[in-house]
N, C-alpha and C positions, 0 to 999 in steps of 0.2 A: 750638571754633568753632561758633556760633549755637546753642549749646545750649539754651538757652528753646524757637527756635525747631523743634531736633529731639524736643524732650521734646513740643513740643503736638503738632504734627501724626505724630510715634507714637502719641500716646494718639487721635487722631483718627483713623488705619486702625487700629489695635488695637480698636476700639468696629466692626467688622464683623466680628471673629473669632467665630467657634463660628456666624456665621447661614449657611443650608443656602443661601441665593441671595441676591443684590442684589433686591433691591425701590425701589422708588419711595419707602415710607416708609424703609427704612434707607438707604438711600442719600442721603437729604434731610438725614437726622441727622449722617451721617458727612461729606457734603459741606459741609457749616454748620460743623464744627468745623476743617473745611482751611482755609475763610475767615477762622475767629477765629482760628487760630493764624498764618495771615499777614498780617492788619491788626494784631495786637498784635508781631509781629514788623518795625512801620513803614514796611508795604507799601503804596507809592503804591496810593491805591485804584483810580485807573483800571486797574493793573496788576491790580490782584488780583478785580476784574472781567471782562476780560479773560479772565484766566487761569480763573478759575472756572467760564468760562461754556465755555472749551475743555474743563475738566475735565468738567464736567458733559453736554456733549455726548458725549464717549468714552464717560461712566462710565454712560450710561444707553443705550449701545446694546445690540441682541439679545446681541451676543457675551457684552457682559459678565455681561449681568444670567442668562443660562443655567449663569454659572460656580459651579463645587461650590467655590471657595474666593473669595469674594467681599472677603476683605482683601487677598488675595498679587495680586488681578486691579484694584484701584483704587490700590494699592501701582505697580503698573505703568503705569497710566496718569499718573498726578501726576508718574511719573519721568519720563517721557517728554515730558509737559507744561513742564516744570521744565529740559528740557534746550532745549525750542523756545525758552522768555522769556529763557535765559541764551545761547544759543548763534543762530548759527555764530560759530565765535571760530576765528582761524590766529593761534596761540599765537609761532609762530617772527619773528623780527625781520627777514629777508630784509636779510644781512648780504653779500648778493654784491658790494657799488660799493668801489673799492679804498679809498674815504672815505666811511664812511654817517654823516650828521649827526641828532642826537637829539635833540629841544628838549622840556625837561623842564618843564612849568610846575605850578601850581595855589598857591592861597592858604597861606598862614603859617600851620604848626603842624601841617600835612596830615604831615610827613614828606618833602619833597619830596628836602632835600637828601642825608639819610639812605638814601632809596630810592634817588638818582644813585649813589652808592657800593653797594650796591647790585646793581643793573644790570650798574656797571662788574664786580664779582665773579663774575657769572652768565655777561659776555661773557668773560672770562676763560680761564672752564672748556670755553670752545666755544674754545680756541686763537687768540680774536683778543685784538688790546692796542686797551685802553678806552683816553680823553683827557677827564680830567672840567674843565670850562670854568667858572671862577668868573665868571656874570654877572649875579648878585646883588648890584649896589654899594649897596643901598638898607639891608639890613638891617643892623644893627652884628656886629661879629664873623663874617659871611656867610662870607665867603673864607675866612679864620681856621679855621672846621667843615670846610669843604669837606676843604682842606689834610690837617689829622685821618683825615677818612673816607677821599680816596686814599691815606693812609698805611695805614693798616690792612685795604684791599684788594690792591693794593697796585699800585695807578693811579695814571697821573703828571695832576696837577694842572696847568693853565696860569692863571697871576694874573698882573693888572699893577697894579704898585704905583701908589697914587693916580690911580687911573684913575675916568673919570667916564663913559665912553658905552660903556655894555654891547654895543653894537652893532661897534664898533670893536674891543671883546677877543672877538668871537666871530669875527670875519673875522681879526682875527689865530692865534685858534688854529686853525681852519681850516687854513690856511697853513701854522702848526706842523705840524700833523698828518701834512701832505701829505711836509713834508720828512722826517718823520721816519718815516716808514714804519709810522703808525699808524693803526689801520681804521676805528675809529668813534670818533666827538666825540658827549660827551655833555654837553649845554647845560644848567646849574643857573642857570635865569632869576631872575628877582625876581618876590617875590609882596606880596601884602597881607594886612592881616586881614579885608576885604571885598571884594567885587567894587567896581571903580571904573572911571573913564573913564580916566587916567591909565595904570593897571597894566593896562588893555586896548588902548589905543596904543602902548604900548610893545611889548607881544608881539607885536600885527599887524604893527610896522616890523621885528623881529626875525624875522619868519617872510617875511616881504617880500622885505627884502635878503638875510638869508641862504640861504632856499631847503633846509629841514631835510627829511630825507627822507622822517622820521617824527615828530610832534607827539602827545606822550603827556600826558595830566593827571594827577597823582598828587591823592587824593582819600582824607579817613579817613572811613573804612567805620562809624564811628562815632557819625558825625553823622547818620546817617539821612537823611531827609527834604531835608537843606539840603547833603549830597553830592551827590543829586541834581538838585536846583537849581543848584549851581556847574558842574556837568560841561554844561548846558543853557544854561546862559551862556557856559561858554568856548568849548563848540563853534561858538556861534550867531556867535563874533570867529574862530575858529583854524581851524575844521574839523578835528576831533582824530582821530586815527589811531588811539585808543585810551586805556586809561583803567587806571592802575595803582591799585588799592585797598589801603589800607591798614589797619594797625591792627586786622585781624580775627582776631587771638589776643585781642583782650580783651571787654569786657563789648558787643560788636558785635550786634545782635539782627539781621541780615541784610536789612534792607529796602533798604538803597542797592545792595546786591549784586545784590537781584532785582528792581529799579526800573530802574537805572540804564541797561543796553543796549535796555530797552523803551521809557522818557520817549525818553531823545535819539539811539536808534541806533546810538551809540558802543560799540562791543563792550570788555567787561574782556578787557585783557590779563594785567595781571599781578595777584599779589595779593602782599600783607605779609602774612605769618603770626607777625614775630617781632620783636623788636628787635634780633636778631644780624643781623649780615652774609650769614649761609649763608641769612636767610629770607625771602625773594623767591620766589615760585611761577612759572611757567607757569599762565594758566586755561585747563581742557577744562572744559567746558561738562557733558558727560556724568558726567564724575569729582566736582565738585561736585556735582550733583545729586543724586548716590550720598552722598555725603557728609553732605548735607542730612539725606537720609533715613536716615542711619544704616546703609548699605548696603557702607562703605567705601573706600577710593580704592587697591588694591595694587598698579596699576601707578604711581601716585605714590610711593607707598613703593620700588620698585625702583629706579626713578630717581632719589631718594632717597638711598638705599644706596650707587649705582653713581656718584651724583657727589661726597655725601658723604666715602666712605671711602676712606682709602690703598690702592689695587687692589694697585701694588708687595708694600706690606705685607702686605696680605691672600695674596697668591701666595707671599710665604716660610714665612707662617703655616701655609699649604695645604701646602706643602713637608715644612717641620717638622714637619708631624702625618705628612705619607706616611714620614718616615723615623723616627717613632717619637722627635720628639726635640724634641717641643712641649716649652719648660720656663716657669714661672712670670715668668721675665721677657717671652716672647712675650706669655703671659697679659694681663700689664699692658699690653702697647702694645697690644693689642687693644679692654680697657677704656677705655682713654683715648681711644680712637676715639668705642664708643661712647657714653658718659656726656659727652658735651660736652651744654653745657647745651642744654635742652630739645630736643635733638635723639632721645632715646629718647620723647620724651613728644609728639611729632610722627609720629611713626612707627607708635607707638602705635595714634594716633588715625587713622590713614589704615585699619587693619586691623579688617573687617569682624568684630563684635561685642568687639572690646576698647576700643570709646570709653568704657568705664567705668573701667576700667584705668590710660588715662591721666592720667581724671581725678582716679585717688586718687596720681598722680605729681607733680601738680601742682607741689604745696607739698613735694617730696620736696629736699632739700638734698644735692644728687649730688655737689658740689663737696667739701663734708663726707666721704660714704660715701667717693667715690676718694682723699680724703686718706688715711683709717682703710685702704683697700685697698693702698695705694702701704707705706705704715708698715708693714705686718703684711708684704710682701715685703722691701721693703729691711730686714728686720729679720732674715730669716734671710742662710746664707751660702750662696757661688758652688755647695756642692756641695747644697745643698738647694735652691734657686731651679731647680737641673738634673735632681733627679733625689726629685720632691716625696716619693716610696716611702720614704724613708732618716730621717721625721722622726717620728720618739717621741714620744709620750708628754710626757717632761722637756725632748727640742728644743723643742716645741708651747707649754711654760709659758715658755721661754730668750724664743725668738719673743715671747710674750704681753707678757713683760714688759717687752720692748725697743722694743714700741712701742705701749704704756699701751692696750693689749687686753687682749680674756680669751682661755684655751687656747679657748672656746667659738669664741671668733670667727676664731680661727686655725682650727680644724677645717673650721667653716661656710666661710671661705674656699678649703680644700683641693677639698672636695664640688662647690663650682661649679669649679674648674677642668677636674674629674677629668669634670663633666656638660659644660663647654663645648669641652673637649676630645671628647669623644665625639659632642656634636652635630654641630661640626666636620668631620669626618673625613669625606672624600671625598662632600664638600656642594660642591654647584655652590649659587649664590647663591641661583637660583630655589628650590632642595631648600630651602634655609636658611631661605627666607620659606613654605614650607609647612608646617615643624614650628614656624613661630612661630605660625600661623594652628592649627593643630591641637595648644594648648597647651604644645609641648616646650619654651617659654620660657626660656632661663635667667635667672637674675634678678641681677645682679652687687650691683646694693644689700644685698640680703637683706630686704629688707622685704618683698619680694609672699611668699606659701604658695601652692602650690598642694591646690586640692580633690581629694576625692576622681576627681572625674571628669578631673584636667588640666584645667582651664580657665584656671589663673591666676590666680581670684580668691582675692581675698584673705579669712581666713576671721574669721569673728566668735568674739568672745570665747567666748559658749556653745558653736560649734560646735567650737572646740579644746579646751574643755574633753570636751565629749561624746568626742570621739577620743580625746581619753588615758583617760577609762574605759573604754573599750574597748581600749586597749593595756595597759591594767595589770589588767585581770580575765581578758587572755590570757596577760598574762604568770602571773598567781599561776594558772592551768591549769595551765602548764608546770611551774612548781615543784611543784605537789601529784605530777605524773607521775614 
């Protein structure tokens, strides 16, 4: 996420490192490169104006300029800066009214319908039942998607066939809702490919009569400059309640992100981080900004964790290791938790100094690894899945070849069970995300090494080469002994 963006302004507090104090001329240096890295980053310039001129007022006070660490001290200030232009943001949906109505709007191709499905999955996991509202009659196949996306959240959908006034199918599901004992209605409007007169009468009559509790804009975070301009237009018709951003896993250089609550006032609420289901954010305003700077987000990752993964599962798994009776099939369902797609490479990136890490996950084919993981288990039997101690040597090649591995990768898989078991064991979740923060990673793929130091990285050719000369000119020590 906005990686251009976290690369310039690192090398821009990195260029104060090793000076004994702030000064007026380093500090003029290092403040010029926070500017270039957030106008090439498509930062409205009155924002970055703005923002510069609070930075530079902090950054030039007694306090700072007396400080013996004059990068870790303007490092603080941009943070804190960074959280003013993005925040106050109240993340929560105030979900109290026994029917809360959600009207979803913004332009074609934002994502909007995607994000209501979405939403509905998020409201899910907080114990309330979503109602997603097809009142999209305009685009072809609208309803059609909708349908899809409550299907695989697994929200009921209200459509009416050959219907023509959006206005009428939304007072009708309304209505549905109430009978049927469902909490929140979430309204999939109709958009355009432009802002128009037409597609902004229409929202205003829908926001009129129906009376929605909360009017959200879904917006791609990719458009820069002209997501800002739509959120400034629809508020100037809707008065939005908030602003869902999208599309910020991909080539997103962050300037609608950090334009966006300063041009029109509208706070982000939510963000897209993915094109799965599970990737809808909450935004904190302080946790981005951390994130910006490469600083990390681990209370997002715990959260994360804690809404992500099977708790049930996880509690028999915690069981199973207390009575010594973890075996290979636990293993796998544990895996298949974590290797959903780009759910490890998310998690990742939340953990303060492993955004490099993720990014060599990227292009990682996890689907692939858990196939080869899944094979190499189902391949031995009931008594070795139970009791991994009891497998040879000649089981190890039995194994290998029953499911088109090598004995190598059989072994390699034994090693992380025999590591992820141990990590395991009588880890409360918090303990679990401190040995991932302090290297103890396991790595189910097999593709990361860890360094000599536990850090995770991954090592380079010469430097694995250099390590096995040093293994094998210990080892022929040993032999001469």
């Amino acid at each position: 996420m906005f990686a251009s963006l976290q690369d310039n302004l690192r090398t821009a507090l990195k260029s104060l490192r090793g000076k004994g104090k702030l000064t007026d001329a380093n500090m003029r240096d290092g403040l010029r490169m926070v500017e270039e890295a957030m106008i090439e980053a498509d930062v409205a310039y009155p924002v970055v104006q703005d923002f510069m001129a609070r930075v530079s007022e902090e950054a030039m006070g007694q306090k700072v300029l007396k400080s013996l660490n004059p990068d870790q001290q303007l490092v603080g200030v941009v943070h804190e800066q960074l959280i003013q232009l993005l925040g106050p943001v109240d993340p929560s949906l105030h979900l109290e009214k026994d029917v809360t109505v959600l009207m979803m709007c913004g332009l074609q191709g934002a994502g909007k319908t995607t994000t209501c499905g979405k939403l509905a999955r998020l409201i899910g996991t907080e114990g309330k039942k979503a109602l997603l509202v097809a009142a999209d009659l305009q685009r072809p196949a609208a309803v059609q998607q909708l349908h899809v996306v409550g299907e695989s959240v697994g929200a009921k959908v209200y459509s009416e066939e050959n219907a023509s006034d959006p206005i009428a199918v939304c007072q009708n599901a309304v209505k549905f809702a109430r009978e049927n004992g469902i909490n929140v209605v979430i309204l999939d409007t109709a958009g355009r490919l432009a802002i128009d007169e037409e597609l902004m009468e229409q929202l205003k009559t829908i926001d009129r009569k129906i009376g929605p509790d909360q009017c959200f804009l879904v917006v791609d975070g990719m458009t820069g400059q002209d997501a800002v301009n739509s959120a400034k237009a629809f508020n100037d018709a809707l008065e939005l309640d908030g602003v869902i951003m999208t599309k910020l896993d991909g080539d997103a250089r962050g300037g609608a992100l950090l334009s966006v609550k300063h041009v029109t006032g509208v706070p982000i609420k939510f963000i897209g981080i993915s094109e799965h289901m599970d990737g809808l954010e909450p935004f904190y305003a302080d946790r981005m900004a951390g994130r910006i700077l490469g600083m990390g987000d681990v209370l997002s990752m715990v959260e994360m964790a804690q809404r992500e993964f099977d708790q049930d599962e996880a509690m028999k798994a915690q069981k199973a290791l207390e009575a010594g009776s973890f075996t290979l099939d636990d293993f796998k369902r544990q895996l298949e938790q974590i290797m959903r797609p780009g759910l490890m490479k998310k998690m990742l990136g939340m953990m303060p100094g492993f955004g490099d890490m993720a990014n060599m996950l990227q292009n990682t084919d996890h689907e692939k690894d858990m196939r080869r993981l899944r094979g190499i288990i189902d391949s031995m039997t009931r008594e070795e899945r139970r009791t991994p101690k009891v497998i040879t040597p000649t089981r190890r090649q039995r194994i290998a070849a029953g499911s088109g591995t090598s004995p190598q990768e059989v072994n390699e898989l034994l090693k992380q069970f025999d590591a992820m078991s141990s990590m395991m064991k009588g880890a409360s979740p918090s303990e679990l995300i401190g040995k991932m923060q302090r290297g103890d990673l396991v790595d189910p793929t097999g593709k990361m090494k860890k360094n000599k130091v536990g850090t995770g990285k991954r090592l380079s050719t010469k430097e694995r080469l250099a390590q096995k000369k040093v293994r094998d000119k210990a080892l022929r020590k040993r032999k001469k002994r």
